[in-house]
C-alpha atoms as one frame of an Amber mdcrd trajectory, in Angstrom:
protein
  95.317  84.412  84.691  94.108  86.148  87.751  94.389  84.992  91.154  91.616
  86.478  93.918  93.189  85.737  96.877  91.028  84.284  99.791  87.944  86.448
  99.285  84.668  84.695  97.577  82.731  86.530  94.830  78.892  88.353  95.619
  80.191  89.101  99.594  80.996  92.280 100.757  84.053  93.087 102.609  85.269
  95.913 104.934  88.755  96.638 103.978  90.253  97.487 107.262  89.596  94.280
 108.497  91.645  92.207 106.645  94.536  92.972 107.630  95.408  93.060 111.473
  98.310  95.791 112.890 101.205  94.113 114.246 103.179  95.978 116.907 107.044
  97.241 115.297 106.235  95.905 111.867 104.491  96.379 108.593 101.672  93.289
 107.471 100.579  93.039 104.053  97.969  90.987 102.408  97.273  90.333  98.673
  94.319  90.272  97.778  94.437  90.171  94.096  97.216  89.242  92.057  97.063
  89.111  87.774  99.293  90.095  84.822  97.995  93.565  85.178  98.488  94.498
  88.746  97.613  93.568  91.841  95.393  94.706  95.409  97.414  94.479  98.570
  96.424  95.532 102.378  99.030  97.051 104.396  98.793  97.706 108.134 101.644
 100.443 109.311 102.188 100.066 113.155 104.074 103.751 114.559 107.705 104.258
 113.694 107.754 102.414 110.515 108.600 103.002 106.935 108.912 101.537 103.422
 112.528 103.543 102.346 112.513 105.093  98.856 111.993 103.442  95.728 110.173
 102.738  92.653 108.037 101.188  90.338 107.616 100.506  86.762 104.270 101.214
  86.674 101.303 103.781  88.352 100.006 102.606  91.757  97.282 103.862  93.987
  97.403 104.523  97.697  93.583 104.291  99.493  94.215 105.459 103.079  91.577
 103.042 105.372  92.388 104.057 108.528  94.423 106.405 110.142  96.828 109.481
 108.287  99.921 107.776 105.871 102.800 109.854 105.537 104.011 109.865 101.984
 107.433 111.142  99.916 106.777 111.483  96.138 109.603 112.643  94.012 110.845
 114.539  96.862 107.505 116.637  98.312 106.040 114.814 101.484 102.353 114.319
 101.140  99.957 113.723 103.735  96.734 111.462 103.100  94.176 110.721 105.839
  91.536 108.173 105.906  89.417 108.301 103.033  92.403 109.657 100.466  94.239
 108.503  97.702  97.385 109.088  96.234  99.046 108.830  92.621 102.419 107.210
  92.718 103.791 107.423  89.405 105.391 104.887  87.726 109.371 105.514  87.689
 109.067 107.919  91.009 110.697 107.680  93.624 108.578 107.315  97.049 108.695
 106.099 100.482 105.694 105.826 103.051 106.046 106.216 107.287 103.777 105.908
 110.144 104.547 108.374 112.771 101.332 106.907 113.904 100.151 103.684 112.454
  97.487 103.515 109.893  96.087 101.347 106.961  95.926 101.515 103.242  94.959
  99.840 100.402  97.568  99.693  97.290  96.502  99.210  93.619  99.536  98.520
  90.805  98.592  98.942  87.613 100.913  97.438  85.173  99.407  99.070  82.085
């Protein structure tokens, strides 16, 4: 079963503006949720970070707007708007803002 989360088929959406900043925190939005992954929107305001961890499975990181600094099995990467980024599945990785900025995650659980 696959759940589309608020957005109607045959429209066209601009990514960036579905999810608002928020000052000293982190909003998220799912925007598609299924057995094999989901879509979420996450809007980084400055100074904040998602501490290490890891998945099962491979995600995606789109960078919308803005420049994410990201930690992948130990070597900081730095992806600007318009970028994506491999997290491997079973990786440890952690994501900061030193300034805020937007992306677009994709888990794959297959």
């Amino acid at each position: 079963m696959s759940d589309n989360i608020g957005l109607e088929a045959a429209q066209a959406y601009k990514l960036s503006t579905l999810v608002e900043y928020a000052p000293d925190s982190i909003v998220s939005r799912t925007i598609q949720k299924s057995p094999a992954g989901t879509i979420t929107l996450f809007a980084f305001a400055a100074g904040q970070e998602l501490s290490e961890h890891s998945a099962p499975f491979n995600a995606w990181i789109q960078v919308l707007e803005g420049q994410a600094k990201v930690i992948i099995g130990g070597k900081p990467v730095t992806a600007d708007a318009g970028e994506i980024l491999l997290l491997p599945a079973n990786v440890p990785h952690a994501v900061g803002a030193e300034s805020r900025f937007k992306i677009l995650l994709t888990m794959l659980r297959g």
